[in-house]
N, C-alpha and C positions, 0 to 999 in steps of 0.2 A: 204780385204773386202771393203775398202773406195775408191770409185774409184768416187766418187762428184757427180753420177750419181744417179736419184732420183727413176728410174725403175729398178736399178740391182739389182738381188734377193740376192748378199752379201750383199748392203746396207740396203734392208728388214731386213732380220735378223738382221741386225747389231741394226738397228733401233728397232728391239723389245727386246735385250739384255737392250738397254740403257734407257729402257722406263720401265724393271727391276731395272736398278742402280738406278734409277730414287729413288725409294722407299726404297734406302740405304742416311741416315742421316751424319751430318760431325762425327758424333761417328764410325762410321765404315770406315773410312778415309785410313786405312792398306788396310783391306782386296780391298777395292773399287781401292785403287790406281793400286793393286797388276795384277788385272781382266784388270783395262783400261791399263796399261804396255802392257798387249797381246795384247788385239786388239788395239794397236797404237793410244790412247787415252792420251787425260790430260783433267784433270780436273781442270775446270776455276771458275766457281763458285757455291755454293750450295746457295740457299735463300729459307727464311720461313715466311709464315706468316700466324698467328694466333693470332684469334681476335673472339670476344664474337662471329661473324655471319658464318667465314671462318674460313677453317683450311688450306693453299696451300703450296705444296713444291714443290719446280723444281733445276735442276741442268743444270749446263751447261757445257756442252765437246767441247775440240781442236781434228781435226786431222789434217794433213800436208793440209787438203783443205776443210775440211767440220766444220763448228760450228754446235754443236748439243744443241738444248733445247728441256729440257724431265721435262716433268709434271709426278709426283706422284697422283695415284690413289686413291681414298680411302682407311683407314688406314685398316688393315686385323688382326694386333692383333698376325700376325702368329709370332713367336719365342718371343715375348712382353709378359710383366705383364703388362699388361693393365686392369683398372678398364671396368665394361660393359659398362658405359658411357662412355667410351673414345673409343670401339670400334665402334659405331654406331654414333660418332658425324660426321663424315663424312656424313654418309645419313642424319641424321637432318638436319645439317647447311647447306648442297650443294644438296645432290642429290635430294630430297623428296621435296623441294623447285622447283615445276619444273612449276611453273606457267610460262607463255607467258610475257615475257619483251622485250620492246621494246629497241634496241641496240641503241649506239652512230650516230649521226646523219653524221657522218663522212663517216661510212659504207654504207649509200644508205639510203634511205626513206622506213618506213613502214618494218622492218627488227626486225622480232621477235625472238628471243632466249632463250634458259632454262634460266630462272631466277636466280637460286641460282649458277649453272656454271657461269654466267656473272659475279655478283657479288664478285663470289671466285675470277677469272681473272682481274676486275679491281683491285680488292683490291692489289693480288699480282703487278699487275702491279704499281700501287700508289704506296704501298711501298716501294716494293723492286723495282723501277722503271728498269721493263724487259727489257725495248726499249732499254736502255745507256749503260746496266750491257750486254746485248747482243752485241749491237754496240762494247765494249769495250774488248770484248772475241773472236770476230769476227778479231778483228786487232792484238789481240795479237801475236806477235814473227814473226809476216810478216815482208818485206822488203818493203819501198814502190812502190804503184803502185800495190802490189802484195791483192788478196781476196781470201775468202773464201766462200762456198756457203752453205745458212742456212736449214737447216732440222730441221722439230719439230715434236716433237713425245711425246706420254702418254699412258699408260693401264688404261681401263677403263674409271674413272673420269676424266684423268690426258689425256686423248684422247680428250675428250670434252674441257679442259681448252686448250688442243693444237690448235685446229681448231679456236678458240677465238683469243687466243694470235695470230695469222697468220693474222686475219684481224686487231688487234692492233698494 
């Protein structure tokens, strides 16, 4: 499937399998390794973060040429015991938050964005600073001289935090 190419319809798919893993946690660490083993994956790093305003998770994947970062969507609740509140704090704190905010001035002038997506994305990025954790996953087990080329990808929410994270 990985042929580093951003228009081949294996790497589509492949891209929406991983925008699935996306919304598998380090508790499910077996089965997740078991799935990227197939499709010629490793997994570099998972990060979370969750705070009174965000809830964001993403992971990050190796193959022989491509690093992949995959945004986790809002939470679903499917196979969880989840209280009702824990099901919908994703819409609360991120999605329903969708007032017009004005982006980093780095990205161009006058550059409006959903509000509560921005915020989910800087915060994961402050945190778990994305930019390094990616740089760092990107280089991993190359030789020098040698790269890899970055694909980002999300379902749903975890779409939205993607297209963000691309200009950060």
């Amino acid at each position: 499937l990985d042929k580093g190419n951003a228009t081949d319809r294996g790497n589509a798919y492949l891209m929406s399998l991983i925008s699935q893993l996306a919304y598998k946690s380090d508790k499910n660490k077996d089965k997740r390794s078991k799935l990227l083993g197939a499709l010629g994956l490793e997994h570099c790093h998972f990060g979370s973060t969750e705070r009174k305003n965000v809830d964001t998770e993403f992971n990050v994947f190796n193959s022989s040429r491509v690093t992949y970062l995959a945004f986790r969507g809002s939470e679903s609740g499917l196979g969880k015991k989840l209280k009702d509140t824990e099901l919908v704090k994703d819409w609360i704190k991120t999605d329903f938050a969708a007032e017009k905010t004005e982006a980093a001035k780095k990205w161009g002038n006058n550059i409006k964005v959903h509000g509560g997506i921005y915020r989910a994305m800087k915060r994961a990025a402050n945190d778990q600073d994305i930019v390094n954790t990616v740089k760092d996953c990107m280089s991993k087990g190359l030789n020098k001289g040698e790269q890899r080329a970055l694909f980002i990808t999300g379902h749903s929410l975890g779409g939205g935090l993607a297209l963000l994270a691309a200009y950060e």
